[in-house]
N, C-alpha and C positions, 0 to 999 in steps of 0.2 A: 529600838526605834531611833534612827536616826532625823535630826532636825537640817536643813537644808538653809545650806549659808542665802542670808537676803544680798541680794546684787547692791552696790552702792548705789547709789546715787549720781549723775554727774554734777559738778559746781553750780549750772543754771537750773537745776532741779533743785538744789538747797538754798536757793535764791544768793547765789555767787557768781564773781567770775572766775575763771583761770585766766590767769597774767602770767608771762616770763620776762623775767627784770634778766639784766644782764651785770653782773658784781665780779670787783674782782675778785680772781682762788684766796686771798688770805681773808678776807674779809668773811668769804662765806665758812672756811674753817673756820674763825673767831665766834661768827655766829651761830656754827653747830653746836659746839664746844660749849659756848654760851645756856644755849637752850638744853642740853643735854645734862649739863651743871645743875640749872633750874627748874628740870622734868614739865621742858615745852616742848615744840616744836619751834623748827625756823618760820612755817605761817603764822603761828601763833604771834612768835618774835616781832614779825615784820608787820605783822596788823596791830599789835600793841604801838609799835614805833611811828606807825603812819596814824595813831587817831591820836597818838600825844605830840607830835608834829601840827596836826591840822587844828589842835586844840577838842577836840572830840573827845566824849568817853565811848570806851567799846560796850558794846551790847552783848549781852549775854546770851548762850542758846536757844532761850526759850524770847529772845523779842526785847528784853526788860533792859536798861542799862545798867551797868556795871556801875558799883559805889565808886565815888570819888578818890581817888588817891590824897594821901595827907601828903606826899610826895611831890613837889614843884619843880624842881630842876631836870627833871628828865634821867635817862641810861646814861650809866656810866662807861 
């Protein structure tokens, strides 16, 4: 018996948007390379960097916020 893959989602179904930002090629290399190193993703990347930019903590899957970083100064 076969199980039948569930369809995604789209981003406004998972109460997101889709955005395209425009970067330059070396920067988004650095950034792959980056998250690939650190087993994210680049939206992950870029959503960590925009809530520690905005002063925000990110939220976690299920709604709840993410602990505090002991970490102040930001990405290196």
């Amino acid at each position: 018996m076969s199980v039948a893959a569930t369809p995604k989602r789209p981003p406004a179904a998972r109460g997101r948007r889709l955005t395209a930002i425009e970067l330059p090629p070396d920067l988004v290399k650095r950034a792959r390379l980056y998250a690939a190193r650190h087993d994210t993703t680049l939206r992950v990347l870029v959503e960590e960097g925009l809530h520690w930019r905005l002063g925000q903590r990110p939220r976690k899957e299920d709604g709840t916020m993410a602990p505090r970083s002991r970490r102040r100064e930001g990405p290196s």
